[in-house]
C-alpha positions in Angstrom: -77.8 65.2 167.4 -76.9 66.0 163.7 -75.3 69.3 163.5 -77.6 69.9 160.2 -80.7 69.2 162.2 -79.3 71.8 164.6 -79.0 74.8 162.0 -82.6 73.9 160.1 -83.9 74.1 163.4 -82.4 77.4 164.2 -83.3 78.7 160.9 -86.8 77.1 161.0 -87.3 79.3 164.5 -86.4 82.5 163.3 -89.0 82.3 160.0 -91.8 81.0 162.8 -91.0 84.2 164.8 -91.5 86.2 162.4 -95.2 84.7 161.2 -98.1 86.6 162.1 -100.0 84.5 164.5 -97.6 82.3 166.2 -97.5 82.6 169.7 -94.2 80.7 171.2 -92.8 77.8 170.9 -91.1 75.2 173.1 -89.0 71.7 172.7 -91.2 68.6 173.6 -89.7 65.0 173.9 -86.0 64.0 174.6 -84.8 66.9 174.1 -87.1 68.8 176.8 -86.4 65.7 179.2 -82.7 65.4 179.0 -82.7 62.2 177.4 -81.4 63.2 174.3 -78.3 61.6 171.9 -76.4 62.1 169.0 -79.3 59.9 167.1 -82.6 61.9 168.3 -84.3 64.2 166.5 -86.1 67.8 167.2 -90.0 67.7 168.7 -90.8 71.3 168.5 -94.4 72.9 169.8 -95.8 75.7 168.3 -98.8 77.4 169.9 -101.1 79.2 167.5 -103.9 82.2 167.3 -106.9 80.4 166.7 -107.5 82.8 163.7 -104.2 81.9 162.3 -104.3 78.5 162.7 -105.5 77.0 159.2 -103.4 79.8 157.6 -99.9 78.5 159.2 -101.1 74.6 158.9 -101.2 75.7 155.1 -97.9 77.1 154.7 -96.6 74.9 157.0 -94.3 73.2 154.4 -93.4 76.4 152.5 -92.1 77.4 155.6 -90.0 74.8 156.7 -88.9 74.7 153.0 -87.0 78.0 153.1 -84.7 76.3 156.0 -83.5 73.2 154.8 -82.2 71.8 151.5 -85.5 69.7 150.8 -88.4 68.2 152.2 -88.3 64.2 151.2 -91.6 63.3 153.2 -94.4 64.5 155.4 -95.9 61.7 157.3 -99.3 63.0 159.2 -100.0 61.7 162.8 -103.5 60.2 162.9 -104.9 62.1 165.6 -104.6 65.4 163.8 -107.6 67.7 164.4 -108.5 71.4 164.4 -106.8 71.3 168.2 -103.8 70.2 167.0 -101.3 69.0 164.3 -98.2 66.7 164.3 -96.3 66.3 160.5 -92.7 64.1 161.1 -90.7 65.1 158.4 -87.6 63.6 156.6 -85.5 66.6 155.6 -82.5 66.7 153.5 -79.8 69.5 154.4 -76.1 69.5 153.4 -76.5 66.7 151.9 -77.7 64.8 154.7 -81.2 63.1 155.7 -82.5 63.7 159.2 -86.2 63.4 161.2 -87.9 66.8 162.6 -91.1 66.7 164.3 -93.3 69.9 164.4 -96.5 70.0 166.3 -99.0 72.8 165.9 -101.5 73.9 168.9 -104.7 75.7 168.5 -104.6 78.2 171.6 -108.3 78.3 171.1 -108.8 74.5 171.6 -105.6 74.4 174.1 -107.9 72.0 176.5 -108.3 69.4 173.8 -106.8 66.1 175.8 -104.3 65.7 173.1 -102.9 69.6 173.7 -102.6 69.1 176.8 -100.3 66.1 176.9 -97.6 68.2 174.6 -97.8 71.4 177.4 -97.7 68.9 180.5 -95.1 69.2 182.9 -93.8 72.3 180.3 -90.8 74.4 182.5 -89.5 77.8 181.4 -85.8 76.0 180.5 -87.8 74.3 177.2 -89.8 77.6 175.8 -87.9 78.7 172.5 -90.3 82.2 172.7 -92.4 83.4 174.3 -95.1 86.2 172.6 -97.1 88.7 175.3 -96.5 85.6 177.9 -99.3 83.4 176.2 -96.6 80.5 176.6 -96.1 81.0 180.6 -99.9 81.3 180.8 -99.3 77.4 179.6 -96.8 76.9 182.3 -98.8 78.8 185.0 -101.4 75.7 184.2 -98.9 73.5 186.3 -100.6 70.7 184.1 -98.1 67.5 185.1 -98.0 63.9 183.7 -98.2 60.5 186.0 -97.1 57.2 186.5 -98.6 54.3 184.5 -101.6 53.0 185.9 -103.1 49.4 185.0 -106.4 47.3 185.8 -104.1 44.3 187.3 -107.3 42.0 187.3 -107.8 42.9 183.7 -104.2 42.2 182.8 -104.4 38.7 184.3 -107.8 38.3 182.6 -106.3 39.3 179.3 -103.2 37.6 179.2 -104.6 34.5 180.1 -107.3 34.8 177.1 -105.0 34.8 174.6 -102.2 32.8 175.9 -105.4 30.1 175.3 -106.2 31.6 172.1 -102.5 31.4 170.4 -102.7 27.6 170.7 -105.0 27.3 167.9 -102.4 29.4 166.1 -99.5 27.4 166.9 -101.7 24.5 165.5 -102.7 25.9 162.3 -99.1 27.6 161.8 -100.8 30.8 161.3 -97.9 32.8 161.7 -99.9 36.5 161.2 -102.5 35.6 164.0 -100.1 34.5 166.3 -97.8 37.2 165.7 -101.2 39.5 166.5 -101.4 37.3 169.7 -98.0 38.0 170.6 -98.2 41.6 170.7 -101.2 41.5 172.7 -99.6 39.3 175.1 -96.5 41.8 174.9 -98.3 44.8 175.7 -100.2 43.3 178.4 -97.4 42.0 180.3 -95.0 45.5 180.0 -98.6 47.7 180.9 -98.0 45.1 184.4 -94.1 45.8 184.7 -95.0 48.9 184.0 -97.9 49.4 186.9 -94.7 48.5 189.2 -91.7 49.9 187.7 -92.4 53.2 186.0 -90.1 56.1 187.0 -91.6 58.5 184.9 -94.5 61.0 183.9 -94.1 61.4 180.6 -94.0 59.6 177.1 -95.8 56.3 176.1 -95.1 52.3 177.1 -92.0 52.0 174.8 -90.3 55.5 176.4 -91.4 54.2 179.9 -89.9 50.7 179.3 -86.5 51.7 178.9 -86.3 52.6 182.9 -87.8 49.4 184.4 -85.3 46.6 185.7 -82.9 45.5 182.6 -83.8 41.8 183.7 -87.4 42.4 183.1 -87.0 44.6 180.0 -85.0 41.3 178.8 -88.0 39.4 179.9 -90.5 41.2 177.3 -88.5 40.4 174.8 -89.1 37.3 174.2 -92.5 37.7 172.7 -91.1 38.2 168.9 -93.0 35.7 166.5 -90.6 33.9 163.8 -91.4 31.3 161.4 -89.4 28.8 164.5 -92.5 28.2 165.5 -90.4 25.3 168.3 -88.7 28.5 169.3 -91.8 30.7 169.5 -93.7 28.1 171.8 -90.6 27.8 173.9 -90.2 31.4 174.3 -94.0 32.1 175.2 -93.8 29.4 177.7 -90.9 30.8 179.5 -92.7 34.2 179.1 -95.9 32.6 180.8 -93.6 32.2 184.1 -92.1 35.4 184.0 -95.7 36.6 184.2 -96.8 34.4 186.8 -93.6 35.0 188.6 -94.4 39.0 188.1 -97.9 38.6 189.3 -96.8 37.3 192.3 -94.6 40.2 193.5 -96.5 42.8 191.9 -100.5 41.8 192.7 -102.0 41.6 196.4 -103.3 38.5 197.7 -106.7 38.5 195.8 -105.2 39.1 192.3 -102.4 36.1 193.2 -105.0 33.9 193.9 -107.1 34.8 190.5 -104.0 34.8 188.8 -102.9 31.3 189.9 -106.8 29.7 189.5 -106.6 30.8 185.7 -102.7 29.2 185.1 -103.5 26.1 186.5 -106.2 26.0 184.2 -104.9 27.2 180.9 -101.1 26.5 181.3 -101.1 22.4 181.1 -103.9 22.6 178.0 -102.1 25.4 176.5 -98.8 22.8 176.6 -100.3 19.9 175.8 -102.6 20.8 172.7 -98.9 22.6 171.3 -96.6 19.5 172.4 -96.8 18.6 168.9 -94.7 21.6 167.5 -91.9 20.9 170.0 -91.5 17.4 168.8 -93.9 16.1 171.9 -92.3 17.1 174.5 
């Protein structure tokens, strides 16, 4: 972690403390879970009086302004609300260009579902402050994260769909629709690995990914889309087994069953209505 990043931080702190309003603060992210390197950046939580809330969103910039060299960008997360805000800055300091998240929560909305994901599993060793213990009240919650849960049936249901559906894509050479398709396929097949492999109770698919088996994280990618479309049906196809071949170790007998009815029906059509773009074969 950037030793800029570092001081703005510390600086940025010590100008929230003193705000009317502002109730604690704590680190969220990689940096709360232990995960962090030289290349992350800050996720900091700031709980709010719901009368002060508007106020501080407003000077939210002016604030962080008076800590670093610059602000270069604000980019607003789309699920902002009146329960909660999330601005990812690019700050310049010292010359130097860095990434600081700050996330504001409305302690008069703190059970919105999108508040409560950036205080679960919150332990005393990540609270920055702590005003008239209206951040341990947080903690005293016990709220804690789980493992990734899927609908397996609706996974197999799902994949096989739009494996199906890319061969009209791979026909037409629509390289933006079967990109789309890819993705799809992508996230279906990881939300599976996923189902059976996650460690953790925190963070969304991409965090999770990184702690499932290295041979199946090397599995998933495979599903890039390039204008190879020879390489892009070849890759899919060996994708297709890898899901099969997952199914069968992660599903019970009813889902391996399901699963193998629907890729012995769409596997051979799927190859031969594409044959064409891998020279026939």
């Amino acid at each position: 972690m950037l030793g800029e990043l570092i001081a703005v931080n510390g600086r940025f702190v010590e100008i929230m403390k003193r705000q009317e309003g502002v109730l604690g603060a704590w680190y969220f992210g990689s940096l709360a879970h232990g995960t962090a390197d030289e290349y992350s950046d800050i996720d900091i939580v700031f709980l709010i009086d719901e009368n002060s809330f508007s106020r501080i969103d407003g000077q939210l910039d002016s604030l962080l302004a008076e800590a670093c060299d610059g602000i270069v960008l604000r980019w607003d997360e789309s699920f902002n609300s009146d329960a909660i805000k999330n601005y990812c800055y690019l700050l310049e300091y010292s010359r130097k260009l860095f990434q600081y998240d700050v996330f504001l929560l409305n302690h008069g909305k703190i059970d919105d579902f999108m508040c409560r994901v950036h205080y679960t599993d919150l332990k005393p060793g990540d609270v920055i402050f702590d005003r008239e213990g209206s951040v341990q009240a947080l903690i005293d919650r016990a709220v804690t994260g789980s493992r990734w849960w899927a609908d397996i049936r609706h996974l197999v249901t799902t994949y096989w769909f739009h494996v199906q559906m890319s061969a009209k894509y791979f026909i037409r050479r629509d390289y933006f629709k079967l990109e789309n398709i890819l993705r799809i396929l992508m996230d279906t097949h990881a939300s599976l690995l996923l189902s059976a492999y996650d460690t953790i109770t925190w963070g969304g698919s991409a965090g999770r990914l990184r702690y499932i088996p290295g041979e199946k994280q090397e599995h998933l990618m495979l599903y890039g889309c390039t204008r190879d479309f020879a390489l892009v049906r070849e890759n899919l196809y060996r994708s297709m087994k890898w899901f099969d071949e997952d199914i069968r170790e992660i599903g019970d007998d009813e889902i391996r069953a399901y699963n193998a009815r629907l890729a012995k029906a769409v596997m051979p059509d799927w190859k031969e209505r594409t044959k064409f773009v891998a020279g026939g074969s």
